[in-house]
N, CA, C, O and CB atoms as a CASP TS submission, in Angstrom:
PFRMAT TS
TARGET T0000
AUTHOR 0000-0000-0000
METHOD Language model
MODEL 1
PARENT N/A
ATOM      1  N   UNK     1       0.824  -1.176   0.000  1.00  0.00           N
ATOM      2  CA  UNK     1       0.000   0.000   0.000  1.00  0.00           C
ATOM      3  C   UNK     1       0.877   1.251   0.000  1.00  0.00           C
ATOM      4  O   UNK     1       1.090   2.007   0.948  1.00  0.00           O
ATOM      5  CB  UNK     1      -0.943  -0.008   1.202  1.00  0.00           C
ATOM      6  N   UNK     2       1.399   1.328  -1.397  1.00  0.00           N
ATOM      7  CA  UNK     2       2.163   2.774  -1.282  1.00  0.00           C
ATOM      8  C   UNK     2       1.263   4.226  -0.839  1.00  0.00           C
ATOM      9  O   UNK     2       1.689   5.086  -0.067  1.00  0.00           O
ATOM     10  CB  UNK     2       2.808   3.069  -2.862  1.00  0.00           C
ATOM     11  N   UNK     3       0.057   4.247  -1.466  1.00  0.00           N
ATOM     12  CA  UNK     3      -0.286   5.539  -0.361  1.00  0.00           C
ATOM     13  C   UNK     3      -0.286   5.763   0.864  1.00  0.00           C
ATOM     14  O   UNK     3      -0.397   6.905   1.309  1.00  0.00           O
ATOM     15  CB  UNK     3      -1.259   5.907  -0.351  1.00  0.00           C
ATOM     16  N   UNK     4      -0.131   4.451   1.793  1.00  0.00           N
ATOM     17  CA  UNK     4      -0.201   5.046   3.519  1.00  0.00           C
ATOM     18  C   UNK     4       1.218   5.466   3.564  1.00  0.00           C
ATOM     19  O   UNK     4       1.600   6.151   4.513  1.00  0.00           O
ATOM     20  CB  UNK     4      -0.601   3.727   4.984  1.00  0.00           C
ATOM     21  N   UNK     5       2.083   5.094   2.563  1.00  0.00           N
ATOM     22  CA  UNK     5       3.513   6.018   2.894  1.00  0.00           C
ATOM     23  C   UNK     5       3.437   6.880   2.868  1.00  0.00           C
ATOM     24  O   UNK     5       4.018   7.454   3.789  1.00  0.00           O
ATOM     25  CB  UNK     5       4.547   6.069   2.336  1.00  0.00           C
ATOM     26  N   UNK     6       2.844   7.595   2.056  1.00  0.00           N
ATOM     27  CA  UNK     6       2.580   9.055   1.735  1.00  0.00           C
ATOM     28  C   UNK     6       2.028   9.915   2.731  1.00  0.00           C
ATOM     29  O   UNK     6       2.226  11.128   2.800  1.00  0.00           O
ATOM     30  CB  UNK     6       1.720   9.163   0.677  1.00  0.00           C
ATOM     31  N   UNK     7       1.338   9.238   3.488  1.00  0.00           N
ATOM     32  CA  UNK     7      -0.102   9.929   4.073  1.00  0.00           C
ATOM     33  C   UNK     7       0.719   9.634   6.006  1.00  0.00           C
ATOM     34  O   UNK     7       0.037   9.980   6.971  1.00  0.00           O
ATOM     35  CB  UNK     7      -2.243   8.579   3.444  1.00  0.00           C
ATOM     36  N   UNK     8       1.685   9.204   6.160  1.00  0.00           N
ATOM     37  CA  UNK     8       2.013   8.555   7.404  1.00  0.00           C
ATOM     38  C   UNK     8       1.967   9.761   8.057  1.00  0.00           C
ATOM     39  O   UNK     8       1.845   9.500   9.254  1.00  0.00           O
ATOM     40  CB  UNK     8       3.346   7.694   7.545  1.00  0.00           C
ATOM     41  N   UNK     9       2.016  11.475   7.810  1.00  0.00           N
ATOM     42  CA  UNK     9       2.227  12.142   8.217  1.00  0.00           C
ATOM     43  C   UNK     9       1.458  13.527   8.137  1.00  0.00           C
ATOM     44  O   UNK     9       1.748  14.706   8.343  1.00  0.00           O
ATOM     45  CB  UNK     9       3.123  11.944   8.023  1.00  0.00           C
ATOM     46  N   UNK    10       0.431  12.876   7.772  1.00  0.00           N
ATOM     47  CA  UNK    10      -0.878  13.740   7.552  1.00  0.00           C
ATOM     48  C   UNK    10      -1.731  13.323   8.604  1.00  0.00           C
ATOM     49  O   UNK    10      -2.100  12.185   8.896  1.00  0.00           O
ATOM     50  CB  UNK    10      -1.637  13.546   6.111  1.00  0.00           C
ATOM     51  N   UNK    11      -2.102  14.903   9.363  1.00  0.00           N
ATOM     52  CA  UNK    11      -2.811  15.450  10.150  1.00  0.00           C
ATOM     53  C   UNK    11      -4.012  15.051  10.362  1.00  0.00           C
ATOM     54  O   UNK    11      -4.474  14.298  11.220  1.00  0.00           O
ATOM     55  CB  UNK    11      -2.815  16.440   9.935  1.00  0.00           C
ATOM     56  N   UNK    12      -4.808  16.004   8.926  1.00  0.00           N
ATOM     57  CA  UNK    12      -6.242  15.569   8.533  1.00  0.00           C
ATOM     58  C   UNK    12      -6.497  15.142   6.447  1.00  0.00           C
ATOM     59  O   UNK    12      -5.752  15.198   5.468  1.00  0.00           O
ATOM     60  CB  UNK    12      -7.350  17.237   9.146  1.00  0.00           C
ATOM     61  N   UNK    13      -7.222  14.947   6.563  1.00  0.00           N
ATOM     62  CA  UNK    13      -7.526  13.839   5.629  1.00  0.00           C
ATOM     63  C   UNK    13      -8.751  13.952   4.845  1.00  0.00           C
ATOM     64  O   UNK    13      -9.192  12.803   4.837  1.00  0.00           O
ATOM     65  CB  UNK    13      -7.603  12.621   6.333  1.00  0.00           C
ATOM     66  N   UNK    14      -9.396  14.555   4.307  1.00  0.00           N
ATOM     67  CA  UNK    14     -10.663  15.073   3.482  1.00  0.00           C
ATOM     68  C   UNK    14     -11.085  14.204   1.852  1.00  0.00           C
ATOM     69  O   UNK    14     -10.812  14.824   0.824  1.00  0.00           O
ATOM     70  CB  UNK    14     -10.246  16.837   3.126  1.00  0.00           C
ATOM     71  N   UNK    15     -11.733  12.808   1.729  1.00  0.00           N
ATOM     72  CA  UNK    15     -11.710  12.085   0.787  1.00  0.00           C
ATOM     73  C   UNK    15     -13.491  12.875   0.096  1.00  0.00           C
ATOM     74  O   UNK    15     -14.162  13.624   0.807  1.00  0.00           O
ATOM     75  CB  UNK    15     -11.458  10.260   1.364  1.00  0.00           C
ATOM     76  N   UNK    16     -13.805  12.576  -0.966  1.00  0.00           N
ATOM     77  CA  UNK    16     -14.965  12.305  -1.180  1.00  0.00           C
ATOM     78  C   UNK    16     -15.167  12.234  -2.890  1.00  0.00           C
ATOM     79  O   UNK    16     -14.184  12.360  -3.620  1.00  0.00           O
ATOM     80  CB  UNK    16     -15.777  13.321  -0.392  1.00  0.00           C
ATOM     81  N   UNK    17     -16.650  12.004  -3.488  1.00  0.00           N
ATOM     82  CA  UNK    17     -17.038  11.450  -4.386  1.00  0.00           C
ATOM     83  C   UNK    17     -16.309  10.507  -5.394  1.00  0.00           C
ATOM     84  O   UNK    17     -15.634  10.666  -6.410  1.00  0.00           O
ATOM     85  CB  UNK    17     -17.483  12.255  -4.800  1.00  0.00           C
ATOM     86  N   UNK    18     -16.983   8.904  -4.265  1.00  0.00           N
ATOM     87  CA  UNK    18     -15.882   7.469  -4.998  1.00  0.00           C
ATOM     88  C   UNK    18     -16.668   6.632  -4.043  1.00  0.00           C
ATOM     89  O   UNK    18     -17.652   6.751  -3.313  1.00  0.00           O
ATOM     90  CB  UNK    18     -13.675   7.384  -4.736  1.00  0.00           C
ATOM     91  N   UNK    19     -15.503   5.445  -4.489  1.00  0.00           N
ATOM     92  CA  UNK    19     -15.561   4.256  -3.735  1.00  0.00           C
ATOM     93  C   UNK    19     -14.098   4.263  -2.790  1.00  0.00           C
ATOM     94  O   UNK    19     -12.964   4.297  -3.267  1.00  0.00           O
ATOM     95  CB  UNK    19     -15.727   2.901  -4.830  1.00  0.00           C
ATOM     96  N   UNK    20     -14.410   4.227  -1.493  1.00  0.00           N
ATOM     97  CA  UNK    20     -13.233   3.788  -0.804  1.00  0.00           C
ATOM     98  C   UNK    20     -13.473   2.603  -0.272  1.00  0.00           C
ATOM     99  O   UNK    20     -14.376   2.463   0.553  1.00  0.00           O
ATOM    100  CB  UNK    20     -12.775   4.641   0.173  1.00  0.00           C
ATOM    101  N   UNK    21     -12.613   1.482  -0.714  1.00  0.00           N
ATOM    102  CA  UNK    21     -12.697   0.071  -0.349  1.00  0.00           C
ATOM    103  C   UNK    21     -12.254  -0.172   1.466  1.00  0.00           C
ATOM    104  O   UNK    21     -12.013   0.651   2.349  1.00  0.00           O
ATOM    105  CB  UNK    21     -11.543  -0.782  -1.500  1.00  0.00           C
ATOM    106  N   UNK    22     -12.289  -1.499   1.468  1.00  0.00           N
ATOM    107  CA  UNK    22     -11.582  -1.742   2.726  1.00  0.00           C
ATOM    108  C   UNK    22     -10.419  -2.092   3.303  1.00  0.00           C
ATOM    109  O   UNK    22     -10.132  -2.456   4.443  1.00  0.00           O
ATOM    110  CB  UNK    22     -11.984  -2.305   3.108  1.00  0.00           C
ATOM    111  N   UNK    23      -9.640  -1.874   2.064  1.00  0.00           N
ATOM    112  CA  UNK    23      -8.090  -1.691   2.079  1.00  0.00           C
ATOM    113  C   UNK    23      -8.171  -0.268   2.843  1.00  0.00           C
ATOM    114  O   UNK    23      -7.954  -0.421   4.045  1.00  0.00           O
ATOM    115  CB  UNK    23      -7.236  -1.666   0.381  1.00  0.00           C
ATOM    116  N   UNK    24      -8.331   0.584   2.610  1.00  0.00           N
ATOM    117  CA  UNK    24      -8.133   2.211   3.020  1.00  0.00           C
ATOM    118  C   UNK    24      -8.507   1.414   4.607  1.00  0.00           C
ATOM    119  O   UNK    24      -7.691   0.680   5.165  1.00  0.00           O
ATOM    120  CB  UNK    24      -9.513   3.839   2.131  1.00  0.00           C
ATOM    121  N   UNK    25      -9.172   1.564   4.879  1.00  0.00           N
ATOM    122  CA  UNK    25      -9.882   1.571   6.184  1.00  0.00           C
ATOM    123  C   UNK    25      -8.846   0.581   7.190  1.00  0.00           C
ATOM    124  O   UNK    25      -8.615   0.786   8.381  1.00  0.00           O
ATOM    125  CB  UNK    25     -11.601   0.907   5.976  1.00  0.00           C
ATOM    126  N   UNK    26      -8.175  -0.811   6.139  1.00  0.00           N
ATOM    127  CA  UNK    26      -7.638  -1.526   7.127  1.00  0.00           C
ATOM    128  C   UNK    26      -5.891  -1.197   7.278  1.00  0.00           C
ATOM    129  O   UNK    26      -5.183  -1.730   8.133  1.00  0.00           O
ATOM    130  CB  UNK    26      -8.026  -3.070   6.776  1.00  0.00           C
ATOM    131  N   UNK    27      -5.384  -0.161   6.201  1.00  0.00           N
ATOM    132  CA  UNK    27      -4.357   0.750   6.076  1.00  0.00           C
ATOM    133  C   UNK    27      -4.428   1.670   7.243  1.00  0.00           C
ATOM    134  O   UNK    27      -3.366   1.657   7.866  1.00  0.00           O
ATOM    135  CB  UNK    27      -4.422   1.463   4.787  1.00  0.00           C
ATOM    136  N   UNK    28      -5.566   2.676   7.879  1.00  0.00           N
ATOM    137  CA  UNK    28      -5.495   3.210   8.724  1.00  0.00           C
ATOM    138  C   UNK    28      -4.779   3.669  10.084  1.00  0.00           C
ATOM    139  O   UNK    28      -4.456   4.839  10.288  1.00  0.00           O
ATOM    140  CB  UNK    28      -6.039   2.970   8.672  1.00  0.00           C
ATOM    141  N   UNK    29      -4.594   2.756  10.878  1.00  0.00           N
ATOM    142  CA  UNK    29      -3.601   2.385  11.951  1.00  0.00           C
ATOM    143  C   UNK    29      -2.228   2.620  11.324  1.00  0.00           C
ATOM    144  O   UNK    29      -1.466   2.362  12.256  1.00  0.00           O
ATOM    145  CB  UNK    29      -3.767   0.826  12.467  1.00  0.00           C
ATOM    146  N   UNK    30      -1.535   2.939  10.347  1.00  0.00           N
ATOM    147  CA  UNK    30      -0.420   3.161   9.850  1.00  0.00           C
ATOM    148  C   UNK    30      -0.049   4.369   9.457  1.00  0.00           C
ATOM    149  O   UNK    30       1.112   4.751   9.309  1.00  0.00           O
ATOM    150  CB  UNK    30      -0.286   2.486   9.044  1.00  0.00           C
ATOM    151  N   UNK    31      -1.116   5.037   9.269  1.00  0.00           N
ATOM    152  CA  UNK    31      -1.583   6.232   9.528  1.00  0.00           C
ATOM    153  C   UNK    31      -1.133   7.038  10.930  1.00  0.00           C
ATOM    154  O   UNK    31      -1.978   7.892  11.201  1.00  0.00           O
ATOM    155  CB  UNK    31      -2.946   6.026   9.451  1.00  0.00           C
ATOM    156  N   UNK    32      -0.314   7.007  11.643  1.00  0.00           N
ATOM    157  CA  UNK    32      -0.189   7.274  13.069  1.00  0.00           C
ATOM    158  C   UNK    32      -0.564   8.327  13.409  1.00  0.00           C
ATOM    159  O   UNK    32      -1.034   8.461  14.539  1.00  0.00           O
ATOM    160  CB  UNK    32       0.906   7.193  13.559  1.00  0.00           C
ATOM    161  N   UNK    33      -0.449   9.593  12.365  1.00  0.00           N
ATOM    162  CA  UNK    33       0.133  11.046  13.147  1.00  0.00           C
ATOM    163  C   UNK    33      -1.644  11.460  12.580  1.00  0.00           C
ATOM    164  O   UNK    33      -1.698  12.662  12.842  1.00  0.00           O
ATOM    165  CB  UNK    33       2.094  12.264  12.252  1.00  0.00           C
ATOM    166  N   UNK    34      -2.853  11.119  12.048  1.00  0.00           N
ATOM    167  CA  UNK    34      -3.367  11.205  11.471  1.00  0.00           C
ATOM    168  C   UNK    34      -4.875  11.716  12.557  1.00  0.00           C
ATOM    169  O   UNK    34      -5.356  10.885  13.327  1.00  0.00           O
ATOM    170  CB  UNK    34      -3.070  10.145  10.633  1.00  0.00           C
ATOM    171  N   UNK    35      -5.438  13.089  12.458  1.00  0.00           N
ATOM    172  CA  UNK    35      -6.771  13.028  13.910  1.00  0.00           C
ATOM    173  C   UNK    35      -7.679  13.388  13.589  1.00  0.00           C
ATOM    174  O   UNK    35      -8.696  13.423  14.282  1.00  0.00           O
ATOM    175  CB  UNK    35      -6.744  13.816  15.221  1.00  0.00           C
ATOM    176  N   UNK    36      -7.566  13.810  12.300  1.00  0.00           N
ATOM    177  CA  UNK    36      -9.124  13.902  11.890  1.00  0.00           C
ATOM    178  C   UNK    36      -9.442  13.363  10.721  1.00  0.00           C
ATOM    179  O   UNK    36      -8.400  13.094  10.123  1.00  0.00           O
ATOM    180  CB  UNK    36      -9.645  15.230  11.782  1.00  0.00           C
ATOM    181  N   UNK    37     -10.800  12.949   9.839  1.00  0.00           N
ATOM    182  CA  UNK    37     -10.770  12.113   8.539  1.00  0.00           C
ATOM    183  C   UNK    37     -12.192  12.517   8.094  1.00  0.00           C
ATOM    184  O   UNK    37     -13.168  12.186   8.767  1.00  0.00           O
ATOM    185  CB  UNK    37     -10.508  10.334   8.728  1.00  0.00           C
ATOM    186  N   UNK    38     -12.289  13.121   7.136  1.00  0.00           N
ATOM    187  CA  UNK    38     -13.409  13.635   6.587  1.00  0.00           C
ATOM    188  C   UNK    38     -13.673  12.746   5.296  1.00  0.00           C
ATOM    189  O   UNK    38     -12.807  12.469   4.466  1.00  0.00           O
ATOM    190  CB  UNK    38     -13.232  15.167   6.313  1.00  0.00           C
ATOM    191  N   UNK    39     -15.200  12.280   5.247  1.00  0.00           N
ATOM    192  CA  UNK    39     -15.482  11.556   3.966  1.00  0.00           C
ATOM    193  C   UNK    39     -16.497  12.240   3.899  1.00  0.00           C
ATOM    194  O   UNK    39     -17.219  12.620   4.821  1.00  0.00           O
ATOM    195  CB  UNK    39     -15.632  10.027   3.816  1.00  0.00           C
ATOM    196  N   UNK    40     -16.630  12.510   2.242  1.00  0.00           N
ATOM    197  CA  UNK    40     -18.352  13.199   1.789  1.00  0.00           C
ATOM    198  C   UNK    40     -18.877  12.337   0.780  1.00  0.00           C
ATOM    199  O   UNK    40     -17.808  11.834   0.435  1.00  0.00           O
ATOM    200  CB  UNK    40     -18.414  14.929   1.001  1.00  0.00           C
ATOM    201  N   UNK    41     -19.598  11.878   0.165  1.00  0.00           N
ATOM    202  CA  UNK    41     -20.614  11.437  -0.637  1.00  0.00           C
ATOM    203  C   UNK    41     -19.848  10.259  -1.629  1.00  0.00           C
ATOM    204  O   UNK    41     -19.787  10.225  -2.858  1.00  0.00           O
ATOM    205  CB  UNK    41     -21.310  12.767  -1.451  1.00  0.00           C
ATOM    206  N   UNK    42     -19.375   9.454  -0.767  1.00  0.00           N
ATOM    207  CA  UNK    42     -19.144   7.793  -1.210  1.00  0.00           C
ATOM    208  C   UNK    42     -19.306   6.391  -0.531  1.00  0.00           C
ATOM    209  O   UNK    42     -19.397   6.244   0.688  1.00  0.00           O
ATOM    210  CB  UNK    42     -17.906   7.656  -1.483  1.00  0.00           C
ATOM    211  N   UNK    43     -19.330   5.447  -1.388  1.00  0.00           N
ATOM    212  CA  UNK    43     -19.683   4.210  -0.791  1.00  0.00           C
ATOM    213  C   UNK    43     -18.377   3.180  -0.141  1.00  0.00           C
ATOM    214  O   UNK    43     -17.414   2.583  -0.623  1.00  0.00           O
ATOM    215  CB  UNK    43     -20.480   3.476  -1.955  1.00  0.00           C
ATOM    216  N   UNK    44     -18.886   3.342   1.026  1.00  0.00           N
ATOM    217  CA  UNK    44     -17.769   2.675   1.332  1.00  0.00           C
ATOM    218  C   UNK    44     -17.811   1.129   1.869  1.00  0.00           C
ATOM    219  O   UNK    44     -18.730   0.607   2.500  1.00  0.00           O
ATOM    220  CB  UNK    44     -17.178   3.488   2.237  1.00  0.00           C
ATOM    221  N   UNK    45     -16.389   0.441   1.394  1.00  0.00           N
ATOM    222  CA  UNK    45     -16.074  -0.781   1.529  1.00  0.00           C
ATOM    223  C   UNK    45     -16.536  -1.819   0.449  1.00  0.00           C
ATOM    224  O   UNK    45     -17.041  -1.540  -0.638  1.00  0.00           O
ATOM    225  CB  UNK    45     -16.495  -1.076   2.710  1.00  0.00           C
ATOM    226  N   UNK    46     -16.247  -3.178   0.991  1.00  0.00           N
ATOM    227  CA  UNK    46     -16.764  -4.006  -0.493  1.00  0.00           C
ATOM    228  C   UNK    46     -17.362  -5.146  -0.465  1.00  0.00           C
ATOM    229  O   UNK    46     -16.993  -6.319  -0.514  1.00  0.00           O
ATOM    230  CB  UNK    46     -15.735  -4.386  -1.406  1.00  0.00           C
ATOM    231  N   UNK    47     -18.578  -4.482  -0.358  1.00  0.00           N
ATOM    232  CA  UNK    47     -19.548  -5.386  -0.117  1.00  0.00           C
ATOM    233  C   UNK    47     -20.189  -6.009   1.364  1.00  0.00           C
ATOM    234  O   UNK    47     -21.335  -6.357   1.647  1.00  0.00           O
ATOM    235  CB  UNK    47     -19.060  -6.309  -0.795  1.00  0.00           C
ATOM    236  N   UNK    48     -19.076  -5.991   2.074  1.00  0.00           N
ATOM    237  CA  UNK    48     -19.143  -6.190   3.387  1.00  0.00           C
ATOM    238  C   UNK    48     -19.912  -5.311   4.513  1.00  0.00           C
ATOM    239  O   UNK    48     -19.612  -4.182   4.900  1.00  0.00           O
ATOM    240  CB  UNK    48     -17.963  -6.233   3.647  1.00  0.00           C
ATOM    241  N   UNK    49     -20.868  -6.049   4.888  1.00  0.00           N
ATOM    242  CA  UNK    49     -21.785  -4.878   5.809  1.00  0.00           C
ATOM    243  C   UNK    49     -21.328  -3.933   6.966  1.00  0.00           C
ATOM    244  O   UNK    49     -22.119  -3.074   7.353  1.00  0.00           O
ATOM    245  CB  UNK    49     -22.834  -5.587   6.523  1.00  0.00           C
ATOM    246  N   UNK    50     -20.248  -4.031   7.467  1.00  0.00           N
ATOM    247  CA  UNK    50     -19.476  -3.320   8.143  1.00  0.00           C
ATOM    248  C   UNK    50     -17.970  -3.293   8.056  1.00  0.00           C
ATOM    249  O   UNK    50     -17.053  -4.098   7.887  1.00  0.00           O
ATOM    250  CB  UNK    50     -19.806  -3.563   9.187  1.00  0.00           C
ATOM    251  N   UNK    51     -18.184  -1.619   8.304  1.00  0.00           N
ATOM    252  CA  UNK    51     -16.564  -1.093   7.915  1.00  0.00           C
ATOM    253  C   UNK    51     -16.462  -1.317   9.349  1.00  0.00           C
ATOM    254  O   UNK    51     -17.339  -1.489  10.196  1.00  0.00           O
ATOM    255  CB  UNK    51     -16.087   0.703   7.160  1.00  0.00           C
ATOM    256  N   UNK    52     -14.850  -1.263   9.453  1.00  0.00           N
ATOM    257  CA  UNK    52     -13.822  -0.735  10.823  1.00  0.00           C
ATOM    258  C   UNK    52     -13.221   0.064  10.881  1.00  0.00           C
ATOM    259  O   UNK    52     -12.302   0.106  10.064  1.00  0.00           O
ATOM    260  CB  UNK    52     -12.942  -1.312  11.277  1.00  0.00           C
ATOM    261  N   UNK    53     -13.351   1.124  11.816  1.00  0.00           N
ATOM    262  CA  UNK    53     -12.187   2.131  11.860  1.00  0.00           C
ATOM    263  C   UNK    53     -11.179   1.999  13.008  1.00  0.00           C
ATOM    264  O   UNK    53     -11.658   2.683  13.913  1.00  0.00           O
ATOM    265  CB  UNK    53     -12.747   3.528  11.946  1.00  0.00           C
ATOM    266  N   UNK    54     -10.198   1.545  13.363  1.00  0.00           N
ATOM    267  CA  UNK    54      -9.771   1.303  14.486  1.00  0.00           C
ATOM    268  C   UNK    54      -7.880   2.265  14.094  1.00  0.00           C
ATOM    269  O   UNK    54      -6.915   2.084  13.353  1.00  0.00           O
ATOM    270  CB  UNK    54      -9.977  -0.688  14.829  1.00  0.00           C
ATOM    271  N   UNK    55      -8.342   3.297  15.210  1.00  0.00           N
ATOM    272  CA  UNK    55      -6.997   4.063  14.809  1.00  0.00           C
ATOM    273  C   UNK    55      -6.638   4.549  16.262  1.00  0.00           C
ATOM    274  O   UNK    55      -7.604   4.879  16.949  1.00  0.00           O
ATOM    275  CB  UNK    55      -7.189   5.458  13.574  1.00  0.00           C
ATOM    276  N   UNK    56      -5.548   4.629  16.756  1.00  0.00           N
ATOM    277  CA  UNK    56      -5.356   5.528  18.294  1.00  0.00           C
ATOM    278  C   UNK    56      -5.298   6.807  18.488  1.00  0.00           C
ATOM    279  O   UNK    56      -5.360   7.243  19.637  1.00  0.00           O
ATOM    280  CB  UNK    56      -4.233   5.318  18.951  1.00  0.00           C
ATOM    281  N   UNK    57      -5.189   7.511  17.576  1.00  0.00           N
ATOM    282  CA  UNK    57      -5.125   9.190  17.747  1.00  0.00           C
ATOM    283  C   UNK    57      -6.535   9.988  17.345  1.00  0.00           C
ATOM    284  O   UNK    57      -6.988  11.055  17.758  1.00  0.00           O
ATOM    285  CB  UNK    57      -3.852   9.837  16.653  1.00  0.00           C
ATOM    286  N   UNK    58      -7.123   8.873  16.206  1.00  0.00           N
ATOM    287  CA  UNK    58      -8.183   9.823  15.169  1.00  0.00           C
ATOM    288  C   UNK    58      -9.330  10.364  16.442  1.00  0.00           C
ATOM    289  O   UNK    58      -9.771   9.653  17.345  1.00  0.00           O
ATOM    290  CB  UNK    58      -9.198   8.590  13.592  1.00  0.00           C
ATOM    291  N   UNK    59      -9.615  11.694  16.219  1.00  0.00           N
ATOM    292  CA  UNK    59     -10.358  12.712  17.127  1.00  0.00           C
ATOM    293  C   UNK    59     -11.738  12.771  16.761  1.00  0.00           C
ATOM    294  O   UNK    59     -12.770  12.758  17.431  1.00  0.00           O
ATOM    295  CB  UNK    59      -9.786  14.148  17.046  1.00  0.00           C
ATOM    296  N   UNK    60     -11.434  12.859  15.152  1.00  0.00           N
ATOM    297  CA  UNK    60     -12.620  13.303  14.766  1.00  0.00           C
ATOM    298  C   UNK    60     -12.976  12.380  13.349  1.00  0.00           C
ATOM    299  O   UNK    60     -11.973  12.010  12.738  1.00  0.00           O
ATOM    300  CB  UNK    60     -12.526  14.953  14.582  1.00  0.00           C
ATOM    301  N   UNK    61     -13.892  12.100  12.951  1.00  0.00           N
ATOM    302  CA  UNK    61     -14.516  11.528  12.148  1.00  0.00           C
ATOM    303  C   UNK    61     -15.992  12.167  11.527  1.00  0.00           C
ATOM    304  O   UNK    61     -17.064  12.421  12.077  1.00  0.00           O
ATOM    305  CB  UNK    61     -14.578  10.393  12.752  1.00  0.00           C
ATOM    306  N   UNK    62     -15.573  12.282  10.294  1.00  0.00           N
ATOM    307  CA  UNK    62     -17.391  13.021   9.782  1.00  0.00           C
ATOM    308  C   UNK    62     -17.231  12.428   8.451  1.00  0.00           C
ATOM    309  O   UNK    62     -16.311  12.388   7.633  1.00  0.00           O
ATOM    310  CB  UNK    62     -17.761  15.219   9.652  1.00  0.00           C
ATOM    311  N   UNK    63     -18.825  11.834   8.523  1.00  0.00           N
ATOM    312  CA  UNK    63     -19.327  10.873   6.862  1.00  0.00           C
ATOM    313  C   UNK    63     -20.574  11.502   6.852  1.00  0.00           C
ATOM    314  O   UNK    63     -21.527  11.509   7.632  1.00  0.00           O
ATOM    315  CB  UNK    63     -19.552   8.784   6.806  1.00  0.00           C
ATOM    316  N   UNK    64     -20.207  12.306   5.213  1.00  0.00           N
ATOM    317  CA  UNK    64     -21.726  12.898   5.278  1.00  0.00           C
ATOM    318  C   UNK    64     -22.232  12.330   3.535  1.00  0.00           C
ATOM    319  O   UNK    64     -21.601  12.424   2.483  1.00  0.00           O
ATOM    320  CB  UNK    64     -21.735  15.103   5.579  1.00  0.00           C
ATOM    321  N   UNK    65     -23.681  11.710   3.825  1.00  0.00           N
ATOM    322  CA  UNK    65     -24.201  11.488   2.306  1.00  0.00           C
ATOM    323  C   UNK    65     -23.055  10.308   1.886  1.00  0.00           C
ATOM    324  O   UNK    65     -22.546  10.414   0.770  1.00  0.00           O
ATOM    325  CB  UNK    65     -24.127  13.141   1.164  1.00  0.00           C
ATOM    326  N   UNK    66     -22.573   8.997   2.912  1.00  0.00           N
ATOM    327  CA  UNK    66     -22.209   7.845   2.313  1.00  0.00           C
ATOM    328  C   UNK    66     -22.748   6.795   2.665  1.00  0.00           C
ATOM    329  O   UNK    66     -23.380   6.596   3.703  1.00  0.00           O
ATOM    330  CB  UNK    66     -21.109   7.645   2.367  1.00  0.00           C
ATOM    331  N   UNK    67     -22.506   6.024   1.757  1.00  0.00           N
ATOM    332  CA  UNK    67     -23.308   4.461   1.426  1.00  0.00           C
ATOM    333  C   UNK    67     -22.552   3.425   2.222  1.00  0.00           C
ATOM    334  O   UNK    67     -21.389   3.100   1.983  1.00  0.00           O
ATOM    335  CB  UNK    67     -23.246   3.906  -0.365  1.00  0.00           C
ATOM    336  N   UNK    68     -23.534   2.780   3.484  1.00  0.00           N
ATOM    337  CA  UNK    68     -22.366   2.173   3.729  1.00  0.00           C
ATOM    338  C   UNK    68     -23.362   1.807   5.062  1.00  0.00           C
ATOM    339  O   UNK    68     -23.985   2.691   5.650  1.00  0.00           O
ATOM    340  CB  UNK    68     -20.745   3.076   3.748  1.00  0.00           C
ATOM    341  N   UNK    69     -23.433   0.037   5.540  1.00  0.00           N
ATOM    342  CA  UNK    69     -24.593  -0.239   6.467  1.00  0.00           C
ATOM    343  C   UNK    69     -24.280   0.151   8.186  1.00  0.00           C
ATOM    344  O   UNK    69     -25.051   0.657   9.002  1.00  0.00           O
ATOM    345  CB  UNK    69     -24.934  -1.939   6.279  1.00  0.00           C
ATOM    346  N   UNK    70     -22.636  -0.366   8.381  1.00  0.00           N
ATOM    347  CA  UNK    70     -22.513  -0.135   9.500  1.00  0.00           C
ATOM    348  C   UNK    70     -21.383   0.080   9.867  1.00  0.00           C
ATOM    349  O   UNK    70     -20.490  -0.589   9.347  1.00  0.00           O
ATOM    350  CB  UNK    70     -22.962  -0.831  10.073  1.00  0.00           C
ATOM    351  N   UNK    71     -21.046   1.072  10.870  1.00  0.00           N
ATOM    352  CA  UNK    71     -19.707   1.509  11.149  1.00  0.00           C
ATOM    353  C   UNK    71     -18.936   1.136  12.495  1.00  0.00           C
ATOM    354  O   UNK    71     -19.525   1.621  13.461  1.00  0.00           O
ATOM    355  CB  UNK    71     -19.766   2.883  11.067  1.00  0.00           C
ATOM    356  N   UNK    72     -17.760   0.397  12.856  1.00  0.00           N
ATOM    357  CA  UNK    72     -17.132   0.033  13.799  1.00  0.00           C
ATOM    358  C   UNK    72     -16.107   1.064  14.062  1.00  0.00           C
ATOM    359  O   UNK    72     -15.129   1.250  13.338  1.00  0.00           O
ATOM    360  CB  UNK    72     -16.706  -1.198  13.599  1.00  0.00           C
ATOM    361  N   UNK    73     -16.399   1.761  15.198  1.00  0.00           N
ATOM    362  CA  UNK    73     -15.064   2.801  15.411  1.00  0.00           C
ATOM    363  C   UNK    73     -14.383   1.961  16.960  1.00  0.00           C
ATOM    364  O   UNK    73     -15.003   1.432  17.882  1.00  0.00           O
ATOM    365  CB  UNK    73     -15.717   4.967  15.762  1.00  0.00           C
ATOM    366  N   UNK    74     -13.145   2.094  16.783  1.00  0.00           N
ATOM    367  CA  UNK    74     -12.578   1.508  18.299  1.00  0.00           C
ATOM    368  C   UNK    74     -11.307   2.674  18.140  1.00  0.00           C
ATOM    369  O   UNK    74     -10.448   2.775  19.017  1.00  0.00           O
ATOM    370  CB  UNK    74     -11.967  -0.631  18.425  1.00  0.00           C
TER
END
């Protein structure tokens, strides 16, 4: 997953209009320095009825207008 190299050092995080699979989501935790994560108007994951978000720093989280049945934050 060459983008979580990229991203290892990003703050906050603002995705929207797509598909973000559940690679992104299970990349997360590698993400370290990372506290806030904004998604707007996509479907997320694949196929699977629940995403996971499991990260130690993230503060804040906002999903607005996405597709997607159920959300696990730890």
């Amino acid at each position: 997953m060459i983008y979580f190299i990229i991203f290892r050092k990003l703050e906050v995080l603002t995705l929207g209009r797509g598909h973000i699979g559940d690679a992104f989501f299970l990349g997360l935790p590698d993400c370290s320095m990372l506290r806030e994560l904004y998604i707007d108007d996509s479907t997320l994951g694949n196929s699977i009825q629940e995403i996971s978000v499991v990260h130690e720093r993230l503060r804040h989280l906002e999903l607005t207008k996405c597709r997607v049945t159920r959300i696990q934050v730890r």
